[in-house]
C-alpha atoms as an extended CHARMM CRD file, in Angstrom:
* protein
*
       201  EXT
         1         1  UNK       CA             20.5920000000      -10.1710000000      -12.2900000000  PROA      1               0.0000000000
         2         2  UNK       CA             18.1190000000      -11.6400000000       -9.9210000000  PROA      2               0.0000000000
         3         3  UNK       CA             17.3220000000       -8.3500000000       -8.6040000000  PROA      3               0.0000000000
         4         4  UNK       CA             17.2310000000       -7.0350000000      -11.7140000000  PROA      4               0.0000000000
         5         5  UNK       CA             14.3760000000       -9.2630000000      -12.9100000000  PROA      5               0.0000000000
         6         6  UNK       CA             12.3270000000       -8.5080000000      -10.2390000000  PROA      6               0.0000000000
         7         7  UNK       CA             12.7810000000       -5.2230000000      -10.4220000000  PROA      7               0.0000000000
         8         8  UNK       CA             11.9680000000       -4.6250000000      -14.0450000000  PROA      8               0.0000000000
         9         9  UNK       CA              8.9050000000       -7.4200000000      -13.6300000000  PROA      9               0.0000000000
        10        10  UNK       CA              7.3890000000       -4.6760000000      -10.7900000000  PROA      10              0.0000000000
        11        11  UNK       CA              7.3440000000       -2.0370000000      -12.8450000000  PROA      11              0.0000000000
        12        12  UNK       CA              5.4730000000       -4.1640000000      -16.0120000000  PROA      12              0.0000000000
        13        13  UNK       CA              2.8620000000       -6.0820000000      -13.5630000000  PROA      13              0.0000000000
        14        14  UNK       CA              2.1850000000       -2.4120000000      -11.9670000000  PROA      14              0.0000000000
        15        15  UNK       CA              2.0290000000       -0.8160000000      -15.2870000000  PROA      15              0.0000000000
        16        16  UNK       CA              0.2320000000       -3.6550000000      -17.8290000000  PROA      16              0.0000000000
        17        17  UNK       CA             -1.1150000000       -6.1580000000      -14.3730000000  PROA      17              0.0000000000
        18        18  UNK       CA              0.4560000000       -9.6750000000      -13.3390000000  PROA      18              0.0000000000
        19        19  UNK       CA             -2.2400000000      -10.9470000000      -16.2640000000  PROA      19              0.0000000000
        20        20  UNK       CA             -0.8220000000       -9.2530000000      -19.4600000000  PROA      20              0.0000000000
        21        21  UNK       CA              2.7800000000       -9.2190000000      -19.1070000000  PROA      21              0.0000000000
        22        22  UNK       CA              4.2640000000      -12.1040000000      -20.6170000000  PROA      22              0.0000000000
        23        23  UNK       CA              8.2150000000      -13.9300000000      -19.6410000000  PROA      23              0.0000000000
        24        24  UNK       CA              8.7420000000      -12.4800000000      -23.3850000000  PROA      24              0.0000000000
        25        25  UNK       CA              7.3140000000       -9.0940000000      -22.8980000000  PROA      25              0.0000000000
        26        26  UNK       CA             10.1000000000       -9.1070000000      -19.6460000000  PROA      26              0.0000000000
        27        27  UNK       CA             12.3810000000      -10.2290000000      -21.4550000000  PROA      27              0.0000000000
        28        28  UNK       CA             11.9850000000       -7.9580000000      -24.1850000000  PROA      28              0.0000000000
        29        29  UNK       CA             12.2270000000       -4.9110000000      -22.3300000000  PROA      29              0.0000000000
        30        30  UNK       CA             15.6500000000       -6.2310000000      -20.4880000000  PROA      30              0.0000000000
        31        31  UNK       CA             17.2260000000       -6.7820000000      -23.2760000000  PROA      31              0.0000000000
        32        32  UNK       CA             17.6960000000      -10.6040000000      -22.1050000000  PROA      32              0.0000000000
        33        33  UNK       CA             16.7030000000      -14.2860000000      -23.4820000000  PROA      33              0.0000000000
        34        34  UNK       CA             13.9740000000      -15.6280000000      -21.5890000000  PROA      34              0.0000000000
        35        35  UNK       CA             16.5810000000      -18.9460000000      -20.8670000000  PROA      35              0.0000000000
        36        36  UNK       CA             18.2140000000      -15.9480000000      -18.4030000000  PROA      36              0.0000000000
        37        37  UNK       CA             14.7070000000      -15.1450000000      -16.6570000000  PROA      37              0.0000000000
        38        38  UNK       CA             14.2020000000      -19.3720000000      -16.1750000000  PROA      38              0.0000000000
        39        39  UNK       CA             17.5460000000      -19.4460000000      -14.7450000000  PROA      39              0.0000000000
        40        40  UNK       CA             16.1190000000      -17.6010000000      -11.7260000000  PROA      40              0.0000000000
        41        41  UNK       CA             12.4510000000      -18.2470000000      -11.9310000000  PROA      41              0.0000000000
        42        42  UNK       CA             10.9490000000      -21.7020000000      -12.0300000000  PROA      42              0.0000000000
        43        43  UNK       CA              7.9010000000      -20.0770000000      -13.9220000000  PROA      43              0.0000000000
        44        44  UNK       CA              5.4600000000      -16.7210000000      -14.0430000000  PROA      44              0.0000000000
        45        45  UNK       CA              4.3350000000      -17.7410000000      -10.3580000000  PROA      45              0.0000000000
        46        46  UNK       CA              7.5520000000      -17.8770000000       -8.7380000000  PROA      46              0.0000000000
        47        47  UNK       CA              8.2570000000      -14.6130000000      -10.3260000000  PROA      47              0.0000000000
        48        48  UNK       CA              4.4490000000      -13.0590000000       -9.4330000000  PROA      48              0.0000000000
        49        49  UNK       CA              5.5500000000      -14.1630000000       -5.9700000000  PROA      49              0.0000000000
        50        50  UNK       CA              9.2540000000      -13.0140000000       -5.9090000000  PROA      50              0.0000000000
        51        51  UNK       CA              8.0390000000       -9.3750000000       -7.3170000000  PROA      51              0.0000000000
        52        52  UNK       CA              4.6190000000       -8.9510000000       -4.4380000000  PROA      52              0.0000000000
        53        53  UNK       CA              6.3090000000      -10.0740000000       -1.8420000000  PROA      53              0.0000000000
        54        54  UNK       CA              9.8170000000       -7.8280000000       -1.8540000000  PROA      54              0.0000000000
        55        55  UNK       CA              7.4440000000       -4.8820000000       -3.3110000000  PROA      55              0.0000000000
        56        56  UNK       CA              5.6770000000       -5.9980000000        0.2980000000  PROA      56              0.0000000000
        57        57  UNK       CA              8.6570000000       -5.8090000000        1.9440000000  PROA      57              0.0000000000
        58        58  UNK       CA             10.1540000000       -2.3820000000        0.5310000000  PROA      58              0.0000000000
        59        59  UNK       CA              6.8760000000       -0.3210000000        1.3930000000  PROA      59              0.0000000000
        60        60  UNK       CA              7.0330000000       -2.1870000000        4.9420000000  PROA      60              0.0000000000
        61        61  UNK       CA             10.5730000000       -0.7070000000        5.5670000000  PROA      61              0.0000000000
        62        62  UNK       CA              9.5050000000        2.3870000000        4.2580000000  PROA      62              0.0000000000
        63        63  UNK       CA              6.7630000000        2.6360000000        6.6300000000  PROA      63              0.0000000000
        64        64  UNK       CA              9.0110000000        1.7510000000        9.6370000000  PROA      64              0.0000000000
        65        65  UNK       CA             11.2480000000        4.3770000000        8.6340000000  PROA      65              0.0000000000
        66        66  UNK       CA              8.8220000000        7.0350000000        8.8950000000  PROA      66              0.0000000000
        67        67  UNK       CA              7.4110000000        5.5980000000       12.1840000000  PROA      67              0.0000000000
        68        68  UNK       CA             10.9590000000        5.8940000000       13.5340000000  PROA      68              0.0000000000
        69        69  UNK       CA             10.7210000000        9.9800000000       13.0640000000  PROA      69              0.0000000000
        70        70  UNK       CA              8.5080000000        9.8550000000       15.7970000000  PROA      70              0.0000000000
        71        71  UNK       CA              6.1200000000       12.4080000000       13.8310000000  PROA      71              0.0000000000
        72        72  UNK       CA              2.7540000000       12.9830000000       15.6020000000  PROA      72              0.0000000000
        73        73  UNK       CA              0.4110000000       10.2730000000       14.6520000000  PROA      73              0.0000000000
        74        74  UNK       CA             -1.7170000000       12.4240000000       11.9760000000  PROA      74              0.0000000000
        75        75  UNK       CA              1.2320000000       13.9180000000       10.3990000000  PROA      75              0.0000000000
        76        76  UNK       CA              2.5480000000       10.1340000000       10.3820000000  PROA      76              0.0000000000
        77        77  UNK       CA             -0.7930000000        9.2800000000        8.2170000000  PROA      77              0.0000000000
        78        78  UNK       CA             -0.1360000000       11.3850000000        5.8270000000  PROA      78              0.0000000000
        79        79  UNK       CA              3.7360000000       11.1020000000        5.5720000000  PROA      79              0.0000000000
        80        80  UNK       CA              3.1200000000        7.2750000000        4.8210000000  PROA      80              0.0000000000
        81        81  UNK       CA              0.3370000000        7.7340000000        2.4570000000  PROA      81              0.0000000000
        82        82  UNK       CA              2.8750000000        9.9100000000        0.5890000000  PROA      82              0.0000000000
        83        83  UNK       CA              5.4210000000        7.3810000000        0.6850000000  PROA      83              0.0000000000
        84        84  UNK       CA              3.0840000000        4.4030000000       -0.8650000000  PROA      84              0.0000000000
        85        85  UNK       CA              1.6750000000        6.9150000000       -3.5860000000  PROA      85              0.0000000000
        86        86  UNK       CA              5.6380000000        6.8860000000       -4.9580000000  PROA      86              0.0000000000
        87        87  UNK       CA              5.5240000000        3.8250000000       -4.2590000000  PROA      87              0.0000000000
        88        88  UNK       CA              2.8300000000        2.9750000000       -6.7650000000  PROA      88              0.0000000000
        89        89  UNK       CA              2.8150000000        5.8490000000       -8.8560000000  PROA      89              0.0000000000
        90        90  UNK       CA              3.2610000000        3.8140000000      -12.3880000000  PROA      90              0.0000000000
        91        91  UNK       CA             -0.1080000000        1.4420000000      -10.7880000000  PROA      91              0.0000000000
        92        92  UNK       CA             -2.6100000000        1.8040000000      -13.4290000000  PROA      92              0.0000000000
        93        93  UNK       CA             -3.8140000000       -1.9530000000      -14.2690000000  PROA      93              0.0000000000
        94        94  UNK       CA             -5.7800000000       -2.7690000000      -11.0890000000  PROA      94              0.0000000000
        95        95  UNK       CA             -2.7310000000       -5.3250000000       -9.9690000000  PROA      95              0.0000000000
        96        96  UNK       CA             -4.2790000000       -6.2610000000       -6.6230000000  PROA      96              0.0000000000
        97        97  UNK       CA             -7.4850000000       -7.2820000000       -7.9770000000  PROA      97              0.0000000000
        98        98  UNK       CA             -5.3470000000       -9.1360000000      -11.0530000000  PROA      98              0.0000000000
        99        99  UNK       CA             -3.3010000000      -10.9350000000       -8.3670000000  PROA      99              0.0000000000
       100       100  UNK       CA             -6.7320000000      -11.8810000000       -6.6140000000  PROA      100             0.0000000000
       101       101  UNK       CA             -8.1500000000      -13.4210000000       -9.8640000000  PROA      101             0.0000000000
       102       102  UNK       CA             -5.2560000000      -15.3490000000      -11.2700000000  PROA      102             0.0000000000
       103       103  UNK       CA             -3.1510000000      -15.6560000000       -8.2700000000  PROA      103             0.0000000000
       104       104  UNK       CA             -5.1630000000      -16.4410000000       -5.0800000000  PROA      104             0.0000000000
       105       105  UNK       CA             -2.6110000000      -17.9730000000       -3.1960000000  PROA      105             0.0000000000
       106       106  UNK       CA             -0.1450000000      -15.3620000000       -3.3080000000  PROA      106             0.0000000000
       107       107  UNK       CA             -2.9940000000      -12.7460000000       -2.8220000000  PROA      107             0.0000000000
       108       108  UNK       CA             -4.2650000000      -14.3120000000        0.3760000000  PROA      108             0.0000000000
       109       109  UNK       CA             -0.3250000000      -14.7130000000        1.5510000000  PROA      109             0.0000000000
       110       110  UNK       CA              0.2070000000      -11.0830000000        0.6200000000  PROA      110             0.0000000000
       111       111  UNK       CA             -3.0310000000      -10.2520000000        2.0430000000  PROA      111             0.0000000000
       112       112  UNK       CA             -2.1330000000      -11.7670000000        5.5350000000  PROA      112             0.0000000000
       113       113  UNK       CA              1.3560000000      -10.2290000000        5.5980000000  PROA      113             0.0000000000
       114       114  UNK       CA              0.1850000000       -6.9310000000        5.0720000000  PROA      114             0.0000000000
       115       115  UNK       CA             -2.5630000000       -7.2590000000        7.8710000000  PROA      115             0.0000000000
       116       116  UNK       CA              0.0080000000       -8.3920000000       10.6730000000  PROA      116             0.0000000000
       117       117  UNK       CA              2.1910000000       -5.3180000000        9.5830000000  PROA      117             0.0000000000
       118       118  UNK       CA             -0.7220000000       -2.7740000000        9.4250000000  PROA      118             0.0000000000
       119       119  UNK       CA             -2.1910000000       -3.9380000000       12.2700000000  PROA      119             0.0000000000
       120       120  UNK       CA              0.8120000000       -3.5180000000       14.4800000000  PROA      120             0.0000000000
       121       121  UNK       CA              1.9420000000       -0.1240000000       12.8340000000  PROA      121             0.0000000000
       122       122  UNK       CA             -2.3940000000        1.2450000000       13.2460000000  PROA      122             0.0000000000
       123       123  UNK       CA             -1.9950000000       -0.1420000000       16.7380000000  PROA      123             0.0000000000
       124       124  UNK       CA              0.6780000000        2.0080000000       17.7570000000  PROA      124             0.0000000000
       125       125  UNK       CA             -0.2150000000        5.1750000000       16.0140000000  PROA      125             0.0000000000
       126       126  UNK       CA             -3.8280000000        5.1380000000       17.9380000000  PROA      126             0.0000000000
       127       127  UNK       CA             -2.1770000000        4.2910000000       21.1460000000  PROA      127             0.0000000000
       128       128  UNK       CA              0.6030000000        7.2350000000       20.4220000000  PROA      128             0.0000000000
       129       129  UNK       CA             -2.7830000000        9.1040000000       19.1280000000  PROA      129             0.0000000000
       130       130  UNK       CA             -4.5100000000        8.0220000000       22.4590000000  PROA      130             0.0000000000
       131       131  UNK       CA             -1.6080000000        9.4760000000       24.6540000000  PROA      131             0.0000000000
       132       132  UNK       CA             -0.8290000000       12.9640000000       23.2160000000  PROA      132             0.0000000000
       133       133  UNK       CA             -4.9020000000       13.6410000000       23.5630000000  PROA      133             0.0000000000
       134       134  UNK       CA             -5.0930000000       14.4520000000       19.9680000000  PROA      134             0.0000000000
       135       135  UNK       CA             -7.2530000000       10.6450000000       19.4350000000  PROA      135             0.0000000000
       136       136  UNK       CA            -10.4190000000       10.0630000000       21.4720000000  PROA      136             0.0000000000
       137       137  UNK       CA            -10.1070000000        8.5200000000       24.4900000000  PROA      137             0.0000000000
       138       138  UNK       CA            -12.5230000000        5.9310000000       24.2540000000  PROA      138             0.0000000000
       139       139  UNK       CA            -11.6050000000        4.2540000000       21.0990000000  PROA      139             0.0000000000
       140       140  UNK       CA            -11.3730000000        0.5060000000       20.9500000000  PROA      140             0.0000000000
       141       141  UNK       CA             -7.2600000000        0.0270000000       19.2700000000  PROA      141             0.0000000000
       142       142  UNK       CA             -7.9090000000       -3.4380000000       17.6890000000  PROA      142             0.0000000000
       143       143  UNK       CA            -11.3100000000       -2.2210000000       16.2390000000  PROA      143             0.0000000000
       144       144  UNK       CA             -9.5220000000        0.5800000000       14.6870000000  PROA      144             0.0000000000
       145       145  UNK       CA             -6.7620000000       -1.0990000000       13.4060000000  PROA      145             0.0000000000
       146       146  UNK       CA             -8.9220000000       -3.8330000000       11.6160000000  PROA      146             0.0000000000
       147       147  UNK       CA            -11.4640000000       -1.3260000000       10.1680000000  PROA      147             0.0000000000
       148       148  UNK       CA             -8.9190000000        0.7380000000        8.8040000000  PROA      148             0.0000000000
       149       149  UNK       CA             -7.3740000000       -2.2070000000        6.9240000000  PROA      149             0.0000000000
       150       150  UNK       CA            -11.0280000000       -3.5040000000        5.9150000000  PROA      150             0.0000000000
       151       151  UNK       CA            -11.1890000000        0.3400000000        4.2830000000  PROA      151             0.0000000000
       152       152  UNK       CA             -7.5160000000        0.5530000000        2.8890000000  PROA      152             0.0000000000
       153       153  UNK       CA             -7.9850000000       -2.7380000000        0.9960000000  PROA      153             0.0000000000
       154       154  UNK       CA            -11.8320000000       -1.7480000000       -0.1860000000  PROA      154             0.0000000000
       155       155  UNK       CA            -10.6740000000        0.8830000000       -1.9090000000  PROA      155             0.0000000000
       156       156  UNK       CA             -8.4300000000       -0.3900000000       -3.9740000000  PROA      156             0.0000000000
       157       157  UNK       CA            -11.6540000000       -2.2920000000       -5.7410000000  PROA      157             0.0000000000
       158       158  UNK       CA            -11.9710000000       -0.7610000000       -8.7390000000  PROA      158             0.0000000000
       159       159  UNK       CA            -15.4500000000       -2.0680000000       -9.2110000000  PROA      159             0.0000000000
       160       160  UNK       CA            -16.9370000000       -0.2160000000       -5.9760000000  PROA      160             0.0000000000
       161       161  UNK       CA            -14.2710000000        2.7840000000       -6.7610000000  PROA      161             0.0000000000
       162       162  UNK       CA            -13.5140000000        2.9810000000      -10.7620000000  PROA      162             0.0000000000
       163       163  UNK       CA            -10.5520000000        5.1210000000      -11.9250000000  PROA      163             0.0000000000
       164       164  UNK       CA            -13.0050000000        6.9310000000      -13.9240000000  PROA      164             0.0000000000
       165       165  UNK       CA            -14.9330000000        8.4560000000      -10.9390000000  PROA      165             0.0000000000
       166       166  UNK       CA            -11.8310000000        8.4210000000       -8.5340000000  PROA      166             0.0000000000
       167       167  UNK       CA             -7.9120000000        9.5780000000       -9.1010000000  PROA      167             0.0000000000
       168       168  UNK       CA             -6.0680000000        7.5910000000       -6.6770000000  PROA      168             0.0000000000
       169       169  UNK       CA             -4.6460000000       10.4650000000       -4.7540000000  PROA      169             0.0000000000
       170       170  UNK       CA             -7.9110000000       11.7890000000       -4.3390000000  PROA      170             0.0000000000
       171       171  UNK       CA             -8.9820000000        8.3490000000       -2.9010000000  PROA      171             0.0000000000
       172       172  UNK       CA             -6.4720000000        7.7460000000       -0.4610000000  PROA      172             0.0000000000
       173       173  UNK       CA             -6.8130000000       11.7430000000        0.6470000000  PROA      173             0.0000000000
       174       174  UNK       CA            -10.5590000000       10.8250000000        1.2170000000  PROA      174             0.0000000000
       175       175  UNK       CA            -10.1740000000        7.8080000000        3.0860000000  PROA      175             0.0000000000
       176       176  UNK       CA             -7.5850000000        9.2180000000        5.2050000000  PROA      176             0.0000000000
       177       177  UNK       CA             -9.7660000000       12.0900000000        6.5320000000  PROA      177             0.0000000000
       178       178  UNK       CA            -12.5750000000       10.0520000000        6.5790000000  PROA      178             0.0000000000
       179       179  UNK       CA            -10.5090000000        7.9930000000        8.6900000000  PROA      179             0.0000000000
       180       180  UNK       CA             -8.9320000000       10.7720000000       10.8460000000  PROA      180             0.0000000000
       181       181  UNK       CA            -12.1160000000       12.3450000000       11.8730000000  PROA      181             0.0000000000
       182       182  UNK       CA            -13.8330000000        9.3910000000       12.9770000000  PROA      182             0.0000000000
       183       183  UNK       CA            -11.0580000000        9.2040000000       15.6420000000  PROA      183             0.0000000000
       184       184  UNK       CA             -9.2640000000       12.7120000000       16.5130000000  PROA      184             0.0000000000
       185       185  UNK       CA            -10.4200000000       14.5780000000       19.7530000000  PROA      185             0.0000000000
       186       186  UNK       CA            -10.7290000000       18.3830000000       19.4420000000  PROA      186             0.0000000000
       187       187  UNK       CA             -6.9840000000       19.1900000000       19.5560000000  PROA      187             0.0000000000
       188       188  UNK       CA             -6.5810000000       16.7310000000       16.4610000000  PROA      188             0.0000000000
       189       189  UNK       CA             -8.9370000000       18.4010000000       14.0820000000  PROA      189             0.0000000000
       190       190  UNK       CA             -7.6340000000       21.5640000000       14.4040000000  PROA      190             0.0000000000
       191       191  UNK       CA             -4.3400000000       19.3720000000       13.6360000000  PROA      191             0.0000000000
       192       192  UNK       CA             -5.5780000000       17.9160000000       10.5280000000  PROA      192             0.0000000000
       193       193  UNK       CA             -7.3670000000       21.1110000000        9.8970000000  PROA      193             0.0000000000
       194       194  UNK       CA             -3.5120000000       22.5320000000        9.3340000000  PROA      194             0.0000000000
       195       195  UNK       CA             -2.3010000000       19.6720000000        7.3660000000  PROA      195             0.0000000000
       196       196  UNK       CA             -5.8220000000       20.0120000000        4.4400000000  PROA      196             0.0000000000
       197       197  UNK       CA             -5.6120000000       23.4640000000        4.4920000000  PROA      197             0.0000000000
       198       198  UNK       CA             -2.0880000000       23.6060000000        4.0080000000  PROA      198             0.0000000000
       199       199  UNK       CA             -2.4950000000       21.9350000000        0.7210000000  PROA      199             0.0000000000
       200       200  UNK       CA              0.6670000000       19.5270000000        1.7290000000  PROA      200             0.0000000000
       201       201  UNK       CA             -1.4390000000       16.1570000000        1.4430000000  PROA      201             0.0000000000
């Protein structure tokens, strides 16, 4: 049931934000008393927390899955950026910056775990990148790695990037090439030449 509830509370906080949904609302749409939800939740914190954190935790799984294919590095890009978008496909209420203004604590925790995962997983890629000549040669790794967090959390702000300008997919594509070329040698763009033109991203 556990599992259940945090499960169902994902999809509401992702839909309606960690701000609107209410222990009745989740209730509500289970089907269960709230007395059910309490027996596994101390309160709407515990429960913010439980739901970030294992959502953290599935995409970070995900991602190591992918990395195990062994894909070149730009291919890997966009493989995990298509992962995350099904990821949070039902996102539409702005949940990180919700999380930021009514949960800081569990922001900033979820903030630092995703950094130490990212950082490793960017690390690797450039260095992979790096050795098959398809990055430049004289790219700084950490640098990388820390910008293109810095980037992938900035554009998530939906005051500097409003859902009414920007689609999310078109986002993410943007940042990604803007990303890409900034760090591919000659044999990589004509890579991720391929992968726009072949309208798979």
């Amino acid at each position: 049931m556990k599992e259940k509830i945090i499960n169902k509370a994902t999809e509401l906080f992702l839909n309606l934000g960690f701000k609107s949904v209410t222990m009745d609302d989740l209730a509500n749409a289970m089907g269960i008393s709230k007395k059910t939800i309490y027996s596994h939740f101390i309160n709407k914190t515990e429960l913010v927390e439980a739901t970030t954190m294992t959502m953290s935790e599935t995409i970070r799984q995900g991602i190591e899955a992918i990395i195990s294919l062994e894909k070149n590095p730009i291919e890997e890009h966009y493989e995990i950026k298509k992962f995350i978008m099904t990821q949070l496909k039902d996102e539409k209420s702005s949940p990180l910056y919700q999380l930021q203004k009514y949960y800081p604590k569990i922001h900033t925790a979820l903030k630092r775990k995703q950094f130490e995962s990212m950082q490793f997983c960017v690390e690797q890629n450039v260095k992979r990148g790096i050795a098959l000549g398809i990055y430049r040669e004289d790219l700084s790794v950490e640098f990388v790695a820390r910008i293109y967090f810095l980037g992938a959390m900035g554009i998530k702000d939906n005051e500097l990037f409003p859902t009414t300008i920007f689609s999310k997919l078109q986002i993410m594509n943007q940042y990604l090439e803007y990303h890409l070329r900034a760090i591919v040698s000659p044999k990589g763009r004509e890579i991720l030449d391929n992968i726009i033109n072949s309208n798979q991203i």
